[in-house]
C-alpha positions, 0 to 999 in steps of 0.5 A: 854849458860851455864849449869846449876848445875841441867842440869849437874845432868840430863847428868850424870844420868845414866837412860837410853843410847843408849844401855839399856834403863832401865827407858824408855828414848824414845831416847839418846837425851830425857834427861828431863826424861821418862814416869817412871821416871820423872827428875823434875826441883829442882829450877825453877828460879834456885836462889838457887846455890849450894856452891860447884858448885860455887867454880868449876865454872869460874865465881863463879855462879854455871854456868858451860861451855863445860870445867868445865862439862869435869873437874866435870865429870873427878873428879867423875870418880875418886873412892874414895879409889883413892883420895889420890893416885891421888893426891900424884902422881901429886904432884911432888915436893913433898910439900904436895900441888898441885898448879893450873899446877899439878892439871891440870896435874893431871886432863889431866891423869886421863882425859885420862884414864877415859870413858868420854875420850873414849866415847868424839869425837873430843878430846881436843888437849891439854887436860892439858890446856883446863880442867881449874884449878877453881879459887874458888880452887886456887884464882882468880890469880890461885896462891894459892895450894890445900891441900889433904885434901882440895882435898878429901873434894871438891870431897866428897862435889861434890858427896854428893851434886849431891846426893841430886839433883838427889834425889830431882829430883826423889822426885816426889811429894817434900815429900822427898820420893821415891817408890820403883819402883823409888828406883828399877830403880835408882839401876838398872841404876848403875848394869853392869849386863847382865842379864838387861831384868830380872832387868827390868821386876822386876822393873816394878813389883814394878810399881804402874800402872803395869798390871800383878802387883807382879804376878810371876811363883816365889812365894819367888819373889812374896811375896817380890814384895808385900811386897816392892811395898808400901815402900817408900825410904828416903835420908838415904836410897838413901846416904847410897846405894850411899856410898855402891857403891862409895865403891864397891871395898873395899866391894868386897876384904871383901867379897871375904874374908868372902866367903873364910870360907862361901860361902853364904851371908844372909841380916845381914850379909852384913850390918854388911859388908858394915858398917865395910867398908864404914860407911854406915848402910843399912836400912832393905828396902834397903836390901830387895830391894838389895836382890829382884832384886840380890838374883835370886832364891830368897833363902834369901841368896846370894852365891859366884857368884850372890853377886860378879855380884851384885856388879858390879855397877858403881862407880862415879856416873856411870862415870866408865861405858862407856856411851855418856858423852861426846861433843855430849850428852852436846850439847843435853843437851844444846838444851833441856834447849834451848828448855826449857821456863825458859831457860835463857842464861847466858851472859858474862859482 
C-alpha cells in the first residue's frame, strides 16, 4: 500500500502527538482527526492528484511509498530562507545545477540534521541511496539536472499545495471557512510554548459547544473571546498566517531591531512588520486572533518577551519540532487507510 497526497497531509498535521494533545487526538495512532477537529477526506475516490505530488512520486501518480514520505517531509523541514543555501552547497562542480547524485547528497544532509532523523527508528543504512531522487525532477532516466530556481519553486509549490489540503481538510462543511475555535487550534498546534495549558483553554473558549463559553476572571480577554467567537477564516487568512510562519526567522531579527527603539509592539505595527519581511498581509481577524491567544494580559500590546515567545512556531509545517514522523507514525497511518473502506491498495504492473 501506498500513501496517498491526502493520508501524507493527515501525518504531518501537527494536531496532537504523544506529548501535548491540543486538539484531543485520543492516542498517537488516532490520525483521522478528534472529537474538535475533524481531518476529513478532500477526495473520496481521490480522482483528483495534485501535480506537484505527481512529480515527487515514483510513478507519477501522486502515490507515495516509505522512501518518498522521507524525501517530502525532508524537503519541508528546509526553511525557506535556507533554499538557496541549500542548494549552493550541494552543487559541488559548481555549474548552477544539481544533477540526480548531489540532490541525493543534498538530501542525505539535510536528512541527518532534521527532527525526522532523529524521531525514525530504525535509520536507513544509507541514506543518500534509499531518499530517491524523483523522476518527475530529473527524467525517467535520472539524467537531467535541477536548476535553483526549478529547486525553490517545487518547494514552494509543495508547501502551498499542503496548505490547501489541510485547509480543505479542516473546511468542515466545504464553504471555504474555518471557525475561529478551528483557526485557534491550527495556531496552537505550530507554538512551542510551555505554557500550552493556557492556549488550550483559550481554544476552547472560541468552541461553539463550550460550556462556560467566553466567561473569563479577565475582562480584556472576555470581550475579545466574543468578539472572535462568530468570525470565520478564509484561505487568505490561513496562506498568510502559513507565510508568517514560514518566515519567522526573518520576522524575528526585524522585530528585535524595531524593539531596540521600542519595547512594545501594537496590531499595526506588526502587519506592517510582517508584510516588509514576508509579502504577506495579516487580516485585522488574524491579528485579533494572534494577539488573544499571545498578548497575556490582554493590554493590546505585545513587549519584548511575550512577542519573541509567540514566535516560537514551528517552521516546515512543524517539521522542525521533534514529533513521531517517522517509520512508526507511517505505518500507523498505513493501517488506518487499511482500516479505511474507500482504501484501495495500489499495485504494481
Amino acid at each position: 500500500p501506498l500513501m496517498t497526497p491526502d493520508d501524507f497531509v493527515r501525518a504531518i498535521t501537527p494536531f496532537g502527538g504523544r506529548d501535548h494533545d491540543l486538539v484531543g487526538n485520543k492516542s498517537p495512532g488516532d490520525y483521522s482527526g478528534s472529537p474538535t477537529i475533524k481531518l476529513k477526506e478532500t477526495s473520496h475516490d481521490h480522482t483528483y492528484v495534485p501535480e506537484i505530488f505527481k512529480r515527487l512520486s515514483p510513478a507519477g501518480d501522486g502515490r507515495l511509498r516509505l522512501e518518498e514520505y522521507i524525501l517530502l517531509t525532508t524537503l519541508l523541514a528546509i526553511p525557506p530562507d535556507m533554499y538557496e543555501v541549500a542548494f549552493r552547497i550541494s552543487d559541488e562542480n559548481g555549474d548552477e545545477m544539481l544533477d540526480s547524485s548531489e540532490f541525493r547528497s543534498m538530501m542525505g544532509m539535510m536528512y541527518e540534521h532534521s527532527p525526522i532523523s532523529k524521531s525514525q527508528k530504525p535509520k536507513p543504512r544509507n541514506i543518500n541511496e534509499f531518499i530517491p531522487a524523483p523522476p518527475g525532477l530529473f527524467g525517467p532516466n535520472l539524467d537531467k539536472s535541477l536548476s535553483v530556481a526549478k529547486f525553490k519553486s517545487v518547494l514552494t509549490q509543495l508547501r502551498e499545495e499542503i496548505w490547501r489540503i489541510q485547509f480543505s481538510m479542516m473546511d468542515e462543511h466545504g464553504d471555504g471557512k474555518l471557525s475561529a475555535h478551528t483557526f485557534a487550534a491550527h495556531i496552537i498546534s505550530h507554538a512551542t510554548r510551555h505554557d500550552s495549558a493556557r492556549l488550550e483553554r483559550l481554544k476552547e473558549m472560541l468552541s461553539p459547544t463550550s460550556a462556560s463559553g467566553c466567561e473569563s476572571k479577565n475582562k480584556g480577554e472576555e470581550r475579545l473571546c466574543k468578539a472572535l467567537k462568530d468570525t470565520e477564516y478564509v484561505y487568505e487568512d490561513w496562506l498568510t498566517f502559513n507565510g508568517m510562519v514560514d518566515d519567522h526567522y526573518e520576522l524575528r531579527r526585524a522585530v528585535k531591531l524595531y524593539m531596540a527603539r521600542d519595547c512594545h509592539l501594537k496590531k499595526h505595527e506588526l502587519k506592517r512588520m510582517v508584510e516588509i519581511v514576508s509579502g504577506y498581509k495579516l487580516s485585522e481577524a488574524t491579528l485579533d486572533m494572534l494577539y488573544f491567544l499571545f498578548d497575556e494580559d490582554k493590554s493590546g500590546v505585545l513587549d519584548h518577551e511575550e512577542f519573541l515567545a509567540a514566535l516560537e512556531f514551528a517552521t516546515g509545517h512543524g517539521l522542525q519540532k521533534q514529533r513521531d514522523l517517522g517509520i512508526g507514525r507511517f505505518i500507523e497511518c498505513i493501517r488506518s487507510c487499511r482500516r479505511s473502506s474507500n482504501f484501495r491498495p495500489h499495485r504494481e504492473t
